[in-house]
C-alpha positions, 0 to 999 in steps of 0.5 A: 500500500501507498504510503500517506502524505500529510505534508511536505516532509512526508513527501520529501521521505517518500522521494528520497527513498523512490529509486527511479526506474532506469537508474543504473545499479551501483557499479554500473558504468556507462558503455562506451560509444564507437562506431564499426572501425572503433572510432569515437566521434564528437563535436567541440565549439568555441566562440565562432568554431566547431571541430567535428572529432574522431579519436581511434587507437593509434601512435599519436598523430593529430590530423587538422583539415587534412594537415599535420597538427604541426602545420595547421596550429603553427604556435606553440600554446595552440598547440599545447591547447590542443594537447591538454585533454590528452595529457590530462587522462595520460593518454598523449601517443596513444590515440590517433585524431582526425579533426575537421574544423571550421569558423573562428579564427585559430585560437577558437578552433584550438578550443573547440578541438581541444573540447571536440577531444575532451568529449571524444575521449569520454565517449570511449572511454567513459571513465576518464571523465573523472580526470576531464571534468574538474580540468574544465575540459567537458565546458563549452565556453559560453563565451561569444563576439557581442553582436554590434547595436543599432545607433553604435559604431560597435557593440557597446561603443557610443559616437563622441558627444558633442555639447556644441 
C-alpha cells in the first residue's frame, strides 16, 4: 500500500527513498560509444568554431583539415591547447585524431578541438571523465563576439558627444 502524505516532509521521505526506474545499479558504468572501425566521434565549439572529432587507437598523430597538427596550429600554446585533454587522462601517443574544423579564427578552433577531444575521449572511454571534468575540459565556453547595436559604431561603443 501507498504510503500517506500529510505534508511536505512526508513527501520529501517518500522521494528520497523512490529509486527511479532506469537508474543504473551501483557499479554500473556507462558503455562506451564507437562506431564499426572503433572510432569515437564528437563535436567541440568555441566562440565562432566547431571541430567535428574522431579519436581511434593509434601512435599519436593529430590530423587538422587534412594537415599535420604541426602545420595547421603553427604556435606553440595552440598547440599545447590542443594537447591538454590528452595529457590530462595520460593518454598523449596513444590515440590517433582526425579533426575537421571550421569558423573562428585559430585560437577558437584550438578550443573547440581541444573540447571536440575532451568529449571524444569520454565517449570511449567513459571513465576518464573523472580526470576531464574538474580540468574544465567537458565546458563549452559560453563565451561569444557581442553582436554590434543599432545607433553604435560597435557593440557597446557610443559616437563622441558633442555639447556644441
Amino acid at each position: 500500500m501507498a504510503e500517506e502524505v500529510k505534508n511536505f516532509n512526508d513527501l520529501k521521505s517518500t522521494l528520497i527513498k523512490a529509486k527511479p526506474a532506469n537508474a543504473p545499479e551501483d557499479g554500473a558504468e556507462k558503455k562506451a560509444n564507437r562506431d564499426k572501425q572503433g572510432r569515437a566521434y564528437a563535436t567541440g565549439r568555441r566562440k565562432n568554431a566547431i571541430a567535428r572529432v574522431w579519436i581511434k587507437p593509434g601512435r599519436g598523430q593529430i590530423v587538422v583539415n587534412g594537415k599535420e597538427e604541426k602545420i595547421y596550429f603553427a604556435r606553440p600554446v595552440l598547440r599545447m591547447i590542443v594537447r591538454q585533454p590528452l595529457i590530462a587522462t595520460a593518454r598523449d601517443g596513444q590515440f590517433d585524431v582526425i579533426v575537421s574544423v571550421k569558423g573562428g579564427g585559430l585560437s577558437g578552433q584550438a578550443g573547440a578541438v581541444r573540447h571536440g577531444i575532451s568529449r571524444a575521449l569520454v565517449a570511449y572511454e567513459p571513465a576518464l571523465r573523472a580526470a576531464l571534468k574538474p580540468g574544465g575540459f567537458l565546458t563549452r565556453d559560453p563565451r561569444v563576439v557581442e553582436r554590434k547595436k543599432y545607433g553604435h559604431p560597435k557593440a557597446r561603443r557610443s559616437f563622441q558627444f558633442s555639447k556644441r
